[in-house]
C-alpha positions in Angstrom: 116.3 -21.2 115.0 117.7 -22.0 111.8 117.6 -19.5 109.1 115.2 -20.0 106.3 116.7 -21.6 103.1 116.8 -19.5 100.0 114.9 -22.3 97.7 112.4 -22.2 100.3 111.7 -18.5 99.8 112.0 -18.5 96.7 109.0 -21.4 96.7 107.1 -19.3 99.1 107.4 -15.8 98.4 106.7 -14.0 101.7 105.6 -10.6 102.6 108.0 -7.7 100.9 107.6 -5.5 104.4 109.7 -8.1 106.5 112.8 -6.8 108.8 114.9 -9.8 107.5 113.7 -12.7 104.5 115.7 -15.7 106.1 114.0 -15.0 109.4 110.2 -14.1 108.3 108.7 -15.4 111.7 109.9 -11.5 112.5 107.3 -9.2 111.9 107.3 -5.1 111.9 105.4 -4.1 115.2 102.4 -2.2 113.8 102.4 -0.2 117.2 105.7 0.2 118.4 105.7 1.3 122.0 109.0 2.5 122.1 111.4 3.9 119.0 114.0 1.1 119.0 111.7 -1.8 119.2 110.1 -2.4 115.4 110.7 -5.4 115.1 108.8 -7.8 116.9 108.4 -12.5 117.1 105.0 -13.6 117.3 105.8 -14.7 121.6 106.6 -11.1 122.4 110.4 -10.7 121.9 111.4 -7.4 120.0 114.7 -5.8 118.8 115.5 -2.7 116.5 114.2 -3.3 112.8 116.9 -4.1 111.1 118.9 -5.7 113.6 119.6 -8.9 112.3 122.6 -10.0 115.1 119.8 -9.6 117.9 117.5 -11.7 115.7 119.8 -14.2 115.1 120.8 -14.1 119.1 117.3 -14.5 120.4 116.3 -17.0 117.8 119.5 -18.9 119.2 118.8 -18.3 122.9 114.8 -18.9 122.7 114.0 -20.7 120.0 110.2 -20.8 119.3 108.4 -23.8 120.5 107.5 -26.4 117.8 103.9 -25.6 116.4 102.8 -29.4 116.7 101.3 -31.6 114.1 97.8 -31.1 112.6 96.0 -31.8 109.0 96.4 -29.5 106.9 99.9 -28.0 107.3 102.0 -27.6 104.8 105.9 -28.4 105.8 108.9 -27.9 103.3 112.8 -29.5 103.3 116.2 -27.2 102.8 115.2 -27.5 98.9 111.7 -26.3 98.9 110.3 -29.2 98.5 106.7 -28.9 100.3 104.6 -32.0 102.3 100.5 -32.0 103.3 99.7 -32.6 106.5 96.0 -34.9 104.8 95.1 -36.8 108.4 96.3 -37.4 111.4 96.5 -41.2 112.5 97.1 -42.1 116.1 99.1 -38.9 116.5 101.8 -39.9 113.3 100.9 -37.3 110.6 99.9 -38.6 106.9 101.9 -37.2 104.1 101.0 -36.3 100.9 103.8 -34.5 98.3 102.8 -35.9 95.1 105.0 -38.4 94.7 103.7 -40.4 97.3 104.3 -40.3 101.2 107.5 -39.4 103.5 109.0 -38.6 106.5 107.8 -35.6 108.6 111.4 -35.7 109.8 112.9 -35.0 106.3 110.6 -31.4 105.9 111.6 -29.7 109.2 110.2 -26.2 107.9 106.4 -25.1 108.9 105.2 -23.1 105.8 101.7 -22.8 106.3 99.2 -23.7 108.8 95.7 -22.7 108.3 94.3 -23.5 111.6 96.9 -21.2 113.2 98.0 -19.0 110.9 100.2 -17.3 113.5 102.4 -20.1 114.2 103.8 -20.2 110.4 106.5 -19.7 109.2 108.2 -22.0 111.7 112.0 -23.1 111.4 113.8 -25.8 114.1 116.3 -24.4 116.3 120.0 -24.3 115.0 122.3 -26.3 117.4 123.6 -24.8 120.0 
């Protein structure tokens, strides 16, 4: 999984308490059942706290599975630039930035989704 772009944080300032900004889909295990393992993804996979090369190496071997479409997310591009998920037509999602409509190809980033809160932040996986 790609890291996540510095504009984007910036736009979306994230939760202070994270193990590693570019990779906020990592979260500090509230109950750690062993010492080493702090840091944890939300589909299970842990590492030390503040190991960012195991991050970065289980990111790149299991990538997260794409969250899906639905109304109401809110998806971003490498520059910050943020998308609305408005409807969903015959399974093609209807954009809405402000300055009219795009591609959901162009805004690869999940920001927020509030019908499953859990699944944002969301980055596409880095080639391999």
């Amino acid at each position: 999984m790609k890291p996540c772009p510095e504009a984007l944080r910036k736009l979306c300032p994230l939760d202070r308490g994270l193990p590693n900004p570019s990779r906020p889909w990592w979260k500090r295990d509230p109950d750690p059942q062993f010492v080493k393992r702090m840091s944890e993804r939300p589909d299970g996979y842990g590492c030390s706290l503040f190991d960012f090369r195991a991050m970065e190496a289980i990111d790149r071997e299991f990538p997260l599975p794409h969250p899906g479409f639905r109304a109401g997310q809110v998806w971003a591009d490498e520059t910050g630039t943020t998308v609305l998920i408005t409807r969903m037509a015959q399974g093609i999602p209807w954009l809405e930035n402000g300055r009219g409509s795009g591609y959901i190809r162009d805004y690869p980033y999940l920001v927020a989704d509030p019908c499953c809160p859990h699944l944002a932040p969301w980055a596409p996986s880095e080639p391999k």
